[in-house]
TIDREN-627117 format. One record per residue (C-alpha): residue in three letters; x, y, z. Coordinates in steps of 0.02 Angstrom, whole numbers, plus 50000, padded with zeros to 5 digits. Each point is the difference from the previous one (the first is absolute). Layout:
% TIDREN-627117
+--------+-------+-------+-------+
: residu :     x :     y :     z :
+--------+-------+-------+-------+
:    ALA :     X :     Y :     Z :
...
+--------+-------+-------+-------+
% end
This chain:
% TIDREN-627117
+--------+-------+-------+-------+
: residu :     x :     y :     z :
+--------+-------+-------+-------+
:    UNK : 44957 : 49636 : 50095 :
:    UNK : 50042 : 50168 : 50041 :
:    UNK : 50092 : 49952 : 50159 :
:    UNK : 50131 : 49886 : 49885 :
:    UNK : 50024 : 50152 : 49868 :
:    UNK : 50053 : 50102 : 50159 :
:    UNK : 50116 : 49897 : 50078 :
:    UNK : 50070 : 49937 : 49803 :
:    UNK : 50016 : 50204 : 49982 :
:    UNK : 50090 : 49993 : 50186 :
:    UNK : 50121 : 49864 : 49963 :
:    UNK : 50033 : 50119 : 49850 :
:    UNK : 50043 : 50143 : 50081 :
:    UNK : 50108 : 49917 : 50109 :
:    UNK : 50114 : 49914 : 49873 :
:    UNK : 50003 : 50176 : 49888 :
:    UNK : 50086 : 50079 : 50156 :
:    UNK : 50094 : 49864 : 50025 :
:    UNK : 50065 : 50024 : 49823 :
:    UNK : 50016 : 50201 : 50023 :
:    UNK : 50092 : 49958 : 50170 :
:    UNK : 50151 : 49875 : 49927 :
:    UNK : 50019 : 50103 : 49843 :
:    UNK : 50030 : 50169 : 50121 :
:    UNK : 50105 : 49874 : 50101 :
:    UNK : 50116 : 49974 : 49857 :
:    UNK : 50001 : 50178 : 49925 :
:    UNK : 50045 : 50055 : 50178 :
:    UNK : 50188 : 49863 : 50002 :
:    UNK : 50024 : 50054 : 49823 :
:    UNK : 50010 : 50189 : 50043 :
:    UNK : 50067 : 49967 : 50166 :
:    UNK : 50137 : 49880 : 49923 :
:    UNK : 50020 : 50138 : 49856 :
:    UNK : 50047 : 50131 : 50112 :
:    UNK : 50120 : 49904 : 50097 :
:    UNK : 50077 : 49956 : 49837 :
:    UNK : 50016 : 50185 : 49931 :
:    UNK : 50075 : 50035 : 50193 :
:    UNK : 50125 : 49889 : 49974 :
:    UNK : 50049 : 50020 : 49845 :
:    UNK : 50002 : 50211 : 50057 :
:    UNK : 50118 : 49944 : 50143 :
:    UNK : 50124 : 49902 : 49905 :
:    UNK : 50005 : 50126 : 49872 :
:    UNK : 50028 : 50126 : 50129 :
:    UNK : 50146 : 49893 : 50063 :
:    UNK : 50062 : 49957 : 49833 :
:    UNK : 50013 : 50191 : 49958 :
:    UNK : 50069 : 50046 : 50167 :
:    UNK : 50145 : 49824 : 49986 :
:    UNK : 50040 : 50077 : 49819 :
:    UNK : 50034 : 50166 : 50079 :
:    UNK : 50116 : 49916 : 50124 :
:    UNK : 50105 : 49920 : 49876 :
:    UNK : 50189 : 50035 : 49971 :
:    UNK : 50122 : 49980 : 49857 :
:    UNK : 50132 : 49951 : 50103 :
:    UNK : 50178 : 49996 : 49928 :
:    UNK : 50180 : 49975 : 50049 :
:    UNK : 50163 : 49947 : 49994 :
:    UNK : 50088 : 49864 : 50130 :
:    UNK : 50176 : 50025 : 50050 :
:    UNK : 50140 : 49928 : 50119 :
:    UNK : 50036 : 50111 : 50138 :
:    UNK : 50160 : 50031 : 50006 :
:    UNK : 50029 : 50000 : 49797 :
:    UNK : 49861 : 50045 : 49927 :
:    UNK : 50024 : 49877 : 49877 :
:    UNK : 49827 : 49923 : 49940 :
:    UNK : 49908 : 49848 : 50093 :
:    UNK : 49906 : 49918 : 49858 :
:    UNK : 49863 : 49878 : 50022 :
:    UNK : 49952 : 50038 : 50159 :
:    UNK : 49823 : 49959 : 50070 :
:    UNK : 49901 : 50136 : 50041 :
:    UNK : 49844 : 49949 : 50097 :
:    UNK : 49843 : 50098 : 50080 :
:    UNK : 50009 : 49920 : 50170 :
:    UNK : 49854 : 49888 : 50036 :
:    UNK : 49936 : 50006 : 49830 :
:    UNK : 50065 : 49881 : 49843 :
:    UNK : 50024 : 50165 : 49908 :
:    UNK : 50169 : 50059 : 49932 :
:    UNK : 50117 : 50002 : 49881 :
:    UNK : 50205 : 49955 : 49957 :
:    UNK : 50116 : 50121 : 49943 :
:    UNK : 50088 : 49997 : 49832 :
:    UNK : 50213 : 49973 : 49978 :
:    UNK : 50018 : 50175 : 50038 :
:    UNK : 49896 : 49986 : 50153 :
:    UNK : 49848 : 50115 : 49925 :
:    UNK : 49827 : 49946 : 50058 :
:    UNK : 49827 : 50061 : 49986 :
:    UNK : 49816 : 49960 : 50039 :
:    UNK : 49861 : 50056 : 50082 :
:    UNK : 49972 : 50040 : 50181 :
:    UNK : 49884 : 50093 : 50121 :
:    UNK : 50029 : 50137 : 50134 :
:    UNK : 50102 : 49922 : 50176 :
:    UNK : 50023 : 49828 : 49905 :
:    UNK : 50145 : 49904 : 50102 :
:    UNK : 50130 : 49952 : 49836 :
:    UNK : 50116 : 49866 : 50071 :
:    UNK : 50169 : 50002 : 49878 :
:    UNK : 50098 : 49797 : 50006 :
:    UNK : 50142 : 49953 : 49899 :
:    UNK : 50130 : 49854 : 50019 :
:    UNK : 50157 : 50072 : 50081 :
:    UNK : 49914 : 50155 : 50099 :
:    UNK : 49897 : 50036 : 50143 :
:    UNK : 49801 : 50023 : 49987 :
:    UNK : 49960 : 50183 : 50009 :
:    UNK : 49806 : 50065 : 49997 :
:    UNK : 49931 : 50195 : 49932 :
:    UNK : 49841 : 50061 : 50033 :
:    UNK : 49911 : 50097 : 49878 :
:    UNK : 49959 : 50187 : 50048 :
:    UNK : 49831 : 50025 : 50024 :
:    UNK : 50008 : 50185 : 49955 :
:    UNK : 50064 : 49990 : 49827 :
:    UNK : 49943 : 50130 : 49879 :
:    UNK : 49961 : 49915 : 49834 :
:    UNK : 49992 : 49812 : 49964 :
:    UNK : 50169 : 49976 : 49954 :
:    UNK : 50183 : 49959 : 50132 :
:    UNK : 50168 : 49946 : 49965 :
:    UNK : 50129 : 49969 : 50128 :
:    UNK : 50166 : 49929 : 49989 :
:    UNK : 50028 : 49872 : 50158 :
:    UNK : 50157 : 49942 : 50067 :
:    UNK : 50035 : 49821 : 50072 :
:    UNK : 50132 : 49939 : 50100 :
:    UNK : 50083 : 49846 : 49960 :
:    UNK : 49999 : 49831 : 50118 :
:    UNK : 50117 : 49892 : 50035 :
:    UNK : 49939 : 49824 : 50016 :
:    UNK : 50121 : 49894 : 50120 :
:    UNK : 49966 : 49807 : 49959 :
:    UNK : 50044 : 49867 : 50097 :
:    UNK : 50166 : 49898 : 50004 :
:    UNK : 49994 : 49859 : 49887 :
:    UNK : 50147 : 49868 : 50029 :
:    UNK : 50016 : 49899 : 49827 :
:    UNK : 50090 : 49826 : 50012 :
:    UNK : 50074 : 49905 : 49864 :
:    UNK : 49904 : 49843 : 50089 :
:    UNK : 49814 : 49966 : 49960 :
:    UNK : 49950 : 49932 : 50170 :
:    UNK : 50083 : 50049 : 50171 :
:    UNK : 50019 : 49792 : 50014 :
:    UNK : 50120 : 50016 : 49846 :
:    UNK : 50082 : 50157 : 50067 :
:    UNK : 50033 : 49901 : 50151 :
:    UNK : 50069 : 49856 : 49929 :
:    UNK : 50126 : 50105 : 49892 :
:    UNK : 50034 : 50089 : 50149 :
:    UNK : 50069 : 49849 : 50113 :
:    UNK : 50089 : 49957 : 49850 :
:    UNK : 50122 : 50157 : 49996 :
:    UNK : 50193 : 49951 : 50039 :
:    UNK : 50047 : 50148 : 50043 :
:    UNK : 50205 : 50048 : 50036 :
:    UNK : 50063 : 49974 : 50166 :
:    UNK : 50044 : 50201 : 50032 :
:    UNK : 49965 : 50152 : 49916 :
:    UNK : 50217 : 50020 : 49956 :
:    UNK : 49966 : 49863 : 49871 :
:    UNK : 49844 : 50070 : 49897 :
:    UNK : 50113 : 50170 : 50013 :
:    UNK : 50110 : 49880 : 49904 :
:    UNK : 49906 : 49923 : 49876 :
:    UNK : 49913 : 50146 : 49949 :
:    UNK : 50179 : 50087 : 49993 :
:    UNK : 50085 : 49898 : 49884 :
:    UNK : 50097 : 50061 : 49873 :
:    UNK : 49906 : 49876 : 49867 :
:    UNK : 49835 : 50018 : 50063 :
:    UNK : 50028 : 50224 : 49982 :
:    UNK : 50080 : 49969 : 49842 :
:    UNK : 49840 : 49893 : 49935 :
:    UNK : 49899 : 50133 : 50060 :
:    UNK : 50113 : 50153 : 49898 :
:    UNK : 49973 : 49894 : 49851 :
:    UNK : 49831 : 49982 : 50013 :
:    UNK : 49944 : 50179 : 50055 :
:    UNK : 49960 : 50094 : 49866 :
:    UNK : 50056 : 50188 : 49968 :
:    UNK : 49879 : 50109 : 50104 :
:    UNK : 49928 : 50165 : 49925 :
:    UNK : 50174 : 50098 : 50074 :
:    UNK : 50117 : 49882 : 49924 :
:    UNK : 49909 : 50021 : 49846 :
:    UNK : 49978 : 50166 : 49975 :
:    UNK : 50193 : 49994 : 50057 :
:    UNK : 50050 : 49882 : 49847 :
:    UNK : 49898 : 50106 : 49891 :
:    UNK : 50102 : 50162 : 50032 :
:    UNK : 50170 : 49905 : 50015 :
:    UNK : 49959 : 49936 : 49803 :
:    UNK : 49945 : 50181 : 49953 :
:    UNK : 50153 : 50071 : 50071 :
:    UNK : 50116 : 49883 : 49890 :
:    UNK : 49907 : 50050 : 49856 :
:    UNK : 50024 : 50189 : 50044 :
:    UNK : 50172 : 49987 : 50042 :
:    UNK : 50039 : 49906 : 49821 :
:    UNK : 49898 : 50121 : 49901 :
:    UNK : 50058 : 50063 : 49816 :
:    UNK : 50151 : 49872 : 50042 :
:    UNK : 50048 : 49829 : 49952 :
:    UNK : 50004 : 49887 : 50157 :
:    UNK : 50220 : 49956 : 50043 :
:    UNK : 50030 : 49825 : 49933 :
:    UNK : 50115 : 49905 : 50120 :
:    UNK : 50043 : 49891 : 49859 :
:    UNK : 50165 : 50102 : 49947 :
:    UNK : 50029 : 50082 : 50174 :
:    UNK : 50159 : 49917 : 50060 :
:    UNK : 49977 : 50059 : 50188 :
:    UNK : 49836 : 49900 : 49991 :
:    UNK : 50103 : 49848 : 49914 :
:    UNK : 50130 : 50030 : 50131 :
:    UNK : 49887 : 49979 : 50144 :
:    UNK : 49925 : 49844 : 49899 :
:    UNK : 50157 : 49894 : 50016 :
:    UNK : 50023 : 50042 : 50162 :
:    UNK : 49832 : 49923 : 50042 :
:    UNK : 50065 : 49857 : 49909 :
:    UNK : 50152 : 49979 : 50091 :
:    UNK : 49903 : 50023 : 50159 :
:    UNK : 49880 : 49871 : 49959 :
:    UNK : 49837 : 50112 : 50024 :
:    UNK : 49927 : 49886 : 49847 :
:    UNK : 50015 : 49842 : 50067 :
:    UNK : 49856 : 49912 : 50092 :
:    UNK : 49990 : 49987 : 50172 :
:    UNK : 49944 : 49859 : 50101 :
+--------+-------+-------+-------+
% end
């Protein structure tokens, strides 16, 4: 009897320090994960107060090179990042940035250009006006036919008749009909205009606080009238 109330007692014993052993177990993760925690959050804050340091207000104004007129709505990208910004109409831009950040300018019309940020800045604020040089894009020759297919092209092609020698196209497209088409047709370019126009002030200048002569009673002007007549300048010709 005494024998089974020590080894009941033993079994006891056992499975209290059992008990004592996993609940030490588990205190020990929670502080060890609990000071992990508080390290980490000590380093990020660290970080996160040294990045906010770091930052830069950073302002400026893109212009062509050679004009300094205003490039607006150009890209402005921190170069391996997806960080940036896009200047205004008047080519102002600002955002935030960090010390030796590689800023890589791109606009339609003008070659890339990249700034790095000064690392030994005093303050957290930089403006800089940058320059870019425009680019001239050469595309390639495009031939446009009034054909849809080369096949059609072809066909319309072979079916030129073309004149025997150059003398007679001279000819055709020197004929006194075919220029005289043309003359009526062409319309009064901006010289002939502006030619007209002063020609119709200057008669109205040179008649000014004047009546304008009536030919109706000038007998030189009925003189040369029956002349005409007599001449036959009025009749129709074939």
């Amino acid at each position: 009897m005494k024998r089974t109330l020590f080894v009941n007692k033993f079994y006891i014993v056992i499975w209290l320090a059992a008990l004592i052993f996993e609940a030490m177990k588990k205190i020990l993760f929670f502080l060890i994960g609990l000071f992990t925690i508080g390290l980490t959050f000590a380093q990020e804050s660290g970080s996160t107060e040294q990045e906010k340091n770091n930052l830069i207000q950073f302002s400026g104004v893109v212009v062509t090179m050679d004009s300094l007129s205003p490039v607006p709505f150009t890209n402005i990208i921190i170069k391996n990042t997806s960080r940036g910004t896009v200047s205004d109409y008047y080519g102002y831009f600002s955002f935030v940035a960090q010390p030796l950040d590689t800023l890589v300018f791109s606009s339609i019309g003008f070659k890339d250009s990249e700034f790095i940020v000064p690392d030994d800045l005093e303050g957290n604020r930089y403006s800089l006006i940058h320059s870019m040089l425009q680019d001239t894009v050469e595309l390639d020759e495009i031939e446009i036919f009034p054909w849809p297919t080369p096949a059609q092209f072809k066909e319309a092609f072979l079916a030129l008749e073309l004149p025997d020698d150059d003398i007679e196209v001279m000819r055709k497209n020197l004929s006194a009909d075919l220029l005289a088409e043309k003359a009526a047709a062409m319309p009064m370019n901006g010289s002939l205009n502006f030619k007209w126009e002063n020609q119709q002030r200057a008669n109205q200048l040179y008649f000014a606080g004047q009546y304008r002569p009536n030919n109706l009673l000038n007998p030189i002007a009925w003189a040369q009238f029956i002349q005409a007549l007599k001449r036959g300048d009025f009749k129709k010709k074939d």
